[in-house]
C-alpha positions as CSV (number, residue, x, y, z in Angstrom):
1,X,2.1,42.1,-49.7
2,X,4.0,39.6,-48.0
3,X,3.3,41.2,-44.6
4,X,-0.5,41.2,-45.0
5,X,-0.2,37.7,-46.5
6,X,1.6,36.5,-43.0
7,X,-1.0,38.6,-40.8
8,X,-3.7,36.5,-42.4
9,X,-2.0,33.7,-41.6
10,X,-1.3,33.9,-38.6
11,X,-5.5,35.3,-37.8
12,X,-6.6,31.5,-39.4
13,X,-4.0,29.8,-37.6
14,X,-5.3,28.3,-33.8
15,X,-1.8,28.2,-32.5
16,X,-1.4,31.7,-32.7
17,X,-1.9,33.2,-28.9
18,X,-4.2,36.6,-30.0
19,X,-1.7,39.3,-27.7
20,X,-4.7,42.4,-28.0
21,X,-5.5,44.4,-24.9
22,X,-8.3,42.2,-23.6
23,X,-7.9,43.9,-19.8
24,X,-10.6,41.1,-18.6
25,X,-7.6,38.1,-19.6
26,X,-4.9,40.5,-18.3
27,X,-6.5,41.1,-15.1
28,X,-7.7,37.5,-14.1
29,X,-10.5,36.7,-11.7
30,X,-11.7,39.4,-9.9
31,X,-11.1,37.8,-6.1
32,X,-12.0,40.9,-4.4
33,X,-15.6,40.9,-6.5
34,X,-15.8,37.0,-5.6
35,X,-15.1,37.4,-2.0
36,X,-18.3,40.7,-1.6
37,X,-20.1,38.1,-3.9
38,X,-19.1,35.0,-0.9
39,X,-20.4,37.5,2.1
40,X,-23.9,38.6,0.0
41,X,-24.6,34.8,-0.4
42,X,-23.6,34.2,3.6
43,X,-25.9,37.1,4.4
44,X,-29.0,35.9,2.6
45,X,-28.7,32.2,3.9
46,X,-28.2,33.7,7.9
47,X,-31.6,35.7,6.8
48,X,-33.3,32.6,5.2
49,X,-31.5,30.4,7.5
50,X,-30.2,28.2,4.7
51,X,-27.8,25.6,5.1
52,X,-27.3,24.8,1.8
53,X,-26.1,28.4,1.0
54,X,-23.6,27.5,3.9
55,X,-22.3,25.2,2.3
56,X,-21.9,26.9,-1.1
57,X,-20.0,29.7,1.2
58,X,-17.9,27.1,2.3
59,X,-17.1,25.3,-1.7
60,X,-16.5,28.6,-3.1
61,X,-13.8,29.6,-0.3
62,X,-11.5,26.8,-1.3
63,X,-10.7,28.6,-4.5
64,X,-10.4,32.0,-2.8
65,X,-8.4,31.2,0.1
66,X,-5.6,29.6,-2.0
67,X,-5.9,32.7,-4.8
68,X,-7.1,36.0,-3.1
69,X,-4.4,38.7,-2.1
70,X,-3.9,39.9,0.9
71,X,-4.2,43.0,0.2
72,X,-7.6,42.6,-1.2
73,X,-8.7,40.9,1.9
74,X,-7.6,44.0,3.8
75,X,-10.2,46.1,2.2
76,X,-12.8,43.6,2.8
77,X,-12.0,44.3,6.3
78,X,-12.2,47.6,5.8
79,X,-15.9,47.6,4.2
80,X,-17.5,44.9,6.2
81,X,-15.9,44.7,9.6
82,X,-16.4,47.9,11.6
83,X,-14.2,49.6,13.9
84,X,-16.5,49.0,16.8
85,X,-16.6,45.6,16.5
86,X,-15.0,43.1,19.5
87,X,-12.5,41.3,17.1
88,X,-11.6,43.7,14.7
89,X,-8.2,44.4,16.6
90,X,-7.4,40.8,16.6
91,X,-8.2,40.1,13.2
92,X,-5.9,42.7,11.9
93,X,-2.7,41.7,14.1
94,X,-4.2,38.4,12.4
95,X,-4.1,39.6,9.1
96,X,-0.4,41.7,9.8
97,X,1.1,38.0,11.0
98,X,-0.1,36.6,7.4
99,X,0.9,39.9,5.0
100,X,4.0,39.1,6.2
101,X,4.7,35.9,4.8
102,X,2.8,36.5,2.1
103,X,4.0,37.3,-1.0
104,X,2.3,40.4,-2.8
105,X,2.6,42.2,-5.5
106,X,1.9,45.4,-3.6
107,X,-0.8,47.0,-6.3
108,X,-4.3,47.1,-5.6
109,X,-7.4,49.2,-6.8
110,X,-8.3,52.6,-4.9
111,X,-11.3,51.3,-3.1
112,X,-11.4,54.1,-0.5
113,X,-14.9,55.8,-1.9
114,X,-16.8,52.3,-1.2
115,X,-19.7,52.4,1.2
116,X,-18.2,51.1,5.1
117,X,-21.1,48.7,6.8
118,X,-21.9,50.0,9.9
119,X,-22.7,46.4,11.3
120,X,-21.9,42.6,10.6
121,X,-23.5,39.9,11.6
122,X,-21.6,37.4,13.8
123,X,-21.4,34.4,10.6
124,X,-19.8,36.8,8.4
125,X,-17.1,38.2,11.0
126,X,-16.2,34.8,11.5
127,X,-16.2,33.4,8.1
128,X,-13.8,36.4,7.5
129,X,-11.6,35.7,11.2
130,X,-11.7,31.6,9.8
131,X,-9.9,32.8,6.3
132,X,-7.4,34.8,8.1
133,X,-6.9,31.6,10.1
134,X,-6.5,29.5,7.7
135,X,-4.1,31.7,5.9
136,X,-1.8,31.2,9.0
137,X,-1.9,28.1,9.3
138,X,-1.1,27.4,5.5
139,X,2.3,29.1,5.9
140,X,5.4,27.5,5.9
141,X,5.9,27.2,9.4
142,X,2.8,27.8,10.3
143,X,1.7,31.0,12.3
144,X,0.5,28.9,15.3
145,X,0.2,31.4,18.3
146,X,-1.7,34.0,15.9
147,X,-3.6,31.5,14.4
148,X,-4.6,30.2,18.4
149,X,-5.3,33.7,19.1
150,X,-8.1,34.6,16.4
151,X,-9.7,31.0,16.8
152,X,-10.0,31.7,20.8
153,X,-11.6,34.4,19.8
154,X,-13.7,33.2,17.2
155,X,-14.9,30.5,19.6
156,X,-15.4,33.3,21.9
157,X,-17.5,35.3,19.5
158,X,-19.5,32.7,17.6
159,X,-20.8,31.1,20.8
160,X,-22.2,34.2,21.8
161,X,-25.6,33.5,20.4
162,X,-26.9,29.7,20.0
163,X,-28.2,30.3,16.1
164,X,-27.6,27.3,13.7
165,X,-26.3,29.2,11.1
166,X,-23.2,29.3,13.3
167,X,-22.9,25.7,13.4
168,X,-20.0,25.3,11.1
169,X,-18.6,28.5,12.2
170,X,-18.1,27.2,15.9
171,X,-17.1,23.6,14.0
172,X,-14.6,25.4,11.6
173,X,-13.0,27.4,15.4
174,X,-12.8,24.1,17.2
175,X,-10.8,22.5,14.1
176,X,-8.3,25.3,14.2
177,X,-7.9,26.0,17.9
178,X,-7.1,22.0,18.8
179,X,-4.8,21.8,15.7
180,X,-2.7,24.9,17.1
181,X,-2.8,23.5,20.5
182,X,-1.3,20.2,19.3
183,X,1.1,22.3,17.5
184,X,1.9,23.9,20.8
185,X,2.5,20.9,22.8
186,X,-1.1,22.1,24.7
187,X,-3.7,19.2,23.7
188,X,-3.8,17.8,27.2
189,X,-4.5,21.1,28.5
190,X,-7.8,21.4,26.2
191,X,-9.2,17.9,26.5
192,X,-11.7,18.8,29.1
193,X,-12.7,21.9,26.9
194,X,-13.4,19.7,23.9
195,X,-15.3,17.3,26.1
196,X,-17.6,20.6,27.7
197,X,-17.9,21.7,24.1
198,X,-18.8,18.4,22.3
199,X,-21.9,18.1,25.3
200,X,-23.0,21.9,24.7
201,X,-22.9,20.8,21.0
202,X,-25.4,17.3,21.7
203,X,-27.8,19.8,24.2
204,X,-27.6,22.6,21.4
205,X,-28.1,19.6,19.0
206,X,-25.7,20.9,16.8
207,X,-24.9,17.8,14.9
208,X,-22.2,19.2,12.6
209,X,-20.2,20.2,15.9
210,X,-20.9,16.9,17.5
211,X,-19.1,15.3,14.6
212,X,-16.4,17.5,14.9
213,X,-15.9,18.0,18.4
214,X,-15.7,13.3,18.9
215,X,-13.1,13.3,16.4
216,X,-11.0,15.8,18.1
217,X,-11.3,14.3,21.3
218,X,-10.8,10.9,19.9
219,X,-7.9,12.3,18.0
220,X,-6.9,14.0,21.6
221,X,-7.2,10.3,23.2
222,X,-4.7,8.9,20.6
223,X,-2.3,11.1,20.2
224,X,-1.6,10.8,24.3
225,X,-2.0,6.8,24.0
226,X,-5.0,7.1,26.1
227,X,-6.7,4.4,23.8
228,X,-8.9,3.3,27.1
229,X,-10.2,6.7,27.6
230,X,-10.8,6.7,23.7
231,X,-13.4,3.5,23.9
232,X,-15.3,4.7,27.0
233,X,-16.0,8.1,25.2
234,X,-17.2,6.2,22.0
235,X,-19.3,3.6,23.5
236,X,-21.5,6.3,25.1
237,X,-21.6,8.9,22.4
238,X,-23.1,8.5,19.3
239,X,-21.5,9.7,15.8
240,X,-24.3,11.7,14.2
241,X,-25.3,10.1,10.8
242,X,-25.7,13.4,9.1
243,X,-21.9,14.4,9.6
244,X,-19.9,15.2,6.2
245,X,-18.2,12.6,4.6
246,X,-14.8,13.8,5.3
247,X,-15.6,13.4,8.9
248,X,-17.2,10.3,8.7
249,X,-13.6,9.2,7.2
250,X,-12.4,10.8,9.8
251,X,-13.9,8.6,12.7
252,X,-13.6,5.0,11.0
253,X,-9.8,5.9,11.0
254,X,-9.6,6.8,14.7
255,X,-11.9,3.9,15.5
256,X,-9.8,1.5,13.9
257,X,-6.6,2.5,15.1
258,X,-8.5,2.3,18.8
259,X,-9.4,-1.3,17.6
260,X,-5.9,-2.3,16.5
261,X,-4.3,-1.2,19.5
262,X,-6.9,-3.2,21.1
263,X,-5.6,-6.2,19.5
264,X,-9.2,-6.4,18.2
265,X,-8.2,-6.9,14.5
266,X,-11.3,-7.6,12.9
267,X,-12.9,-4.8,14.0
268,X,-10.1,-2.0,12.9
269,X,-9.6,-4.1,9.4
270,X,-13.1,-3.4,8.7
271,X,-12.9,0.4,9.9
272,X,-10.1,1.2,7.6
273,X,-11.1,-0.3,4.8
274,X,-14.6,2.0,5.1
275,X,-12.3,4.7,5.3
276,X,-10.5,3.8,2.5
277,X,-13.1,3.5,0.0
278,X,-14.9,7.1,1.5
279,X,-11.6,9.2,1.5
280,X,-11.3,11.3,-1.5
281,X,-8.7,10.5,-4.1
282,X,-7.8,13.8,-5.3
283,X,-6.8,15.3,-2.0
284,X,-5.3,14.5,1.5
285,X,-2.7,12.0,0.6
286,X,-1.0,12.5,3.6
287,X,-4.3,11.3,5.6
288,X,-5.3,8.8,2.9
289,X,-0.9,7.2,3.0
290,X,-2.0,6.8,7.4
291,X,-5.3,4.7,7.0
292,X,-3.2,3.1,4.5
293,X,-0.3,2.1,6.9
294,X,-2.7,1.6,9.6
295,X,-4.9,-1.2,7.3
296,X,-1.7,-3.3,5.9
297,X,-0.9,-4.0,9.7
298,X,-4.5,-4.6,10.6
299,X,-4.8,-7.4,8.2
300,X,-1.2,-8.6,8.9
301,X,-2.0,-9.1,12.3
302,X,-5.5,-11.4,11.0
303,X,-2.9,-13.5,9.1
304,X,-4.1,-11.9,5.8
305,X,-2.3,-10.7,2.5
306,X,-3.4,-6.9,1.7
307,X,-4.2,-6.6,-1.7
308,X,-1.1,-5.6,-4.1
309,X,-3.2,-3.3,-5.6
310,X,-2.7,-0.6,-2.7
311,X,1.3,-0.8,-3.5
312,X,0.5,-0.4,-7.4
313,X,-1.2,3.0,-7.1
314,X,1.0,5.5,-8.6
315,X,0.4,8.2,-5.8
316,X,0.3,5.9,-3.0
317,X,3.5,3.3,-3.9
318,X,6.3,5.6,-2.8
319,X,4.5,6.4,1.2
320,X,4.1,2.9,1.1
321,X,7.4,1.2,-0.6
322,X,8.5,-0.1,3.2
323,X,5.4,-1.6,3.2
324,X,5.2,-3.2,0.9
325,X,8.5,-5.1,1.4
326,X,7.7,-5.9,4.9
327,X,4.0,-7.6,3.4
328,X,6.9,-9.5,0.5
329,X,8.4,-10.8,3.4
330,X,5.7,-12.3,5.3
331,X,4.0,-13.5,2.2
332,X,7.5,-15.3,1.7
333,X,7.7,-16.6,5.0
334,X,10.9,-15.2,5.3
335,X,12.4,-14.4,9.0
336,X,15.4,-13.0,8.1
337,X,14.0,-10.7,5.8
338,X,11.2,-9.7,7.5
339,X,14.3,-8.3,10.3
340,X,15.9,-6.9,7.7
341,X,13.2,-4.5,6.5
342,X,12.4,-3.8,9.8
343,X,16.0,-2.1,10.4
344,X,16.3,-0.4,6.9
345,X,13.2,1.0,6.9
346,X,12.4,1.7,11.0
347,X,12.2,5.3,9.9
348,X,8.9,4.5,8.0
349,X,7.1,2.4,10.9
């Protein structure tokens, strides 16, 4: 009696955790499933030529490139990527480099009796090169030369055929093959490819590569203190309106560190603070502490007081604790204690 009282008891109590065989709650999200469900939804919007399915592609990938094994991903190679196809033998030294690194818990389902495609179209063999990319380049250190490897060849591959479905395939390459150039030490050596690319881009008008391809170059410019060369390409191209809001952040923070260092103040203080307000909140607060940095000087040097709100954030107030002191110090007037921050905190400026 006293056990069936307790087993009622614990059925009408809510903080009791039911421990059945529910497989579905065992199991978790079906990844694998998600990913075939990712490439069906890629296929129809290269056969409607949709861009807004694109982008759905592109929202849903976020969720399965930090949570898919890499084991599951090797059988979607093995269904949808053929063994006649051009990249196929990069993509699995690609996907080798990542298994590696990656941790696994080495069980998968016996998919060997599913149907193998006997062709793929170019936007799903990249979009499936691109998350093997990014895999690399998400590892701690990053895979850089495999990672330059497959985006070569994804730039290689995509530009085969001038389709604009492929727009933010070739976009997506160019993002990945200047970062691992930088990585490398290269980015001098690609300057003049990004500056070819970025013109086939405006003749193709591909907009979402034009975007793209000016911040990388600008990027390019800055990074080798070439902040002349960096306002002669952006007074004669024009930053299409259309381009996503992260790379419209993007440019106002190149811009108006090209400004500052061009002593023209006004201009860069007015650039950052655009980019401020666009950035996103909830992610990239190693971009959003730089346009941070990069403001508090700008209006320093206009013989203003940034607003102490920027040091109160809870997120931001750590990356910016030097900074703070140093904008203390001028606000007090104080000489000596403006030197002193200076030294104790040089590592920060």
């Amino acid at each position: 009696m006293a056990g069936d009282k307790a087993e009622k008891q614990a059925e009408n109590d809510p903080m009791v955790v039911d421990e059945g065989d529910d497989d579905e709650e065992e199991k978790g999200p079906d990844y694998f499933k998600a990913m075939v469900d990712n490439i069906t939804v890629l296929e129809k919007a290269v056969e409607t030529n949709d861009k807004n399915l694109v982008r759905r592609v592109w929202r849903k990938n976020t969720n399965l490139r930090r949570n898919m094994n890499l084991l599951d991903f090797q059988d979607i190679l093995m269904v949808y990527i053929p063994n006649d196809c051009p990249a196929k033998k990069q993509m699995l030294v690609a996907l080798d480099a990542a298994m590696k690194d990656s941790p696994s818990d080495g069980q998968k389902p016996d998919r060997s009796d599913m149907e193998k495609k006997s062709n793929v179209s170019l936007e799903v063999e990249c979009y499936l090169h691109l998350f093997i990319v990014s895999k690399l380049m998400s590892m701690k250190p990053a895979r850089t030369k495999e990672a330059l490897a497959s985006s070569s060849m994804i730039l290689e591959r995509a530009q085969i055929e001038n389709r604009r479905s492929l727009d933010s395939f070739i976009s997506k390459g160019y993002h990945y093959y200047a970062r691992c150039n930088e990585l490398l030490g290269k980015s001098k050596d690609i300057r003049s490819e990004l500056i070819a690319a970025h013109r086939t881009a405006c003749l193709r008008l591909n907009e979402m590569g034009q975007s793209v391809l000016t911040n990388l170059i600008l990027r390019n410019y800055i990074e080798s203190n070439l902040i002349n060369q960096a306002m002669t390409f952006s007074s004669k191209t024009t930053f299409p309106e259309s381009a996503s809001n992260n790379q419209q952040v993007r440019n106002l923070f190149y811009m108006g560190r090209v400004y500052a260092v061009q002593a023209d103040y006004s201009k860069a203080n007015d650039s950052l603070i655009r980019a401020i307000r666009k950035a996103p909140t909830n992610t990239g607060l190693g971009f959003r502490v730089q346009v941070y940095k990069w403001a508090v000087v700008a209006q320093l040097l206009m013989g203003e007081i940034p607003d102490r709100s920027w040091f109160s954030d809870e997120v931001l107030k750590r990356p910016l604790e030097a900074y703070f002191h140093l904008v203390k110090a001028v606000r007090d007037g104080s000489i000596a204690d403006y030197d002193k921050i200076l030294k104790s905190h040089s590592s920060s400026f």
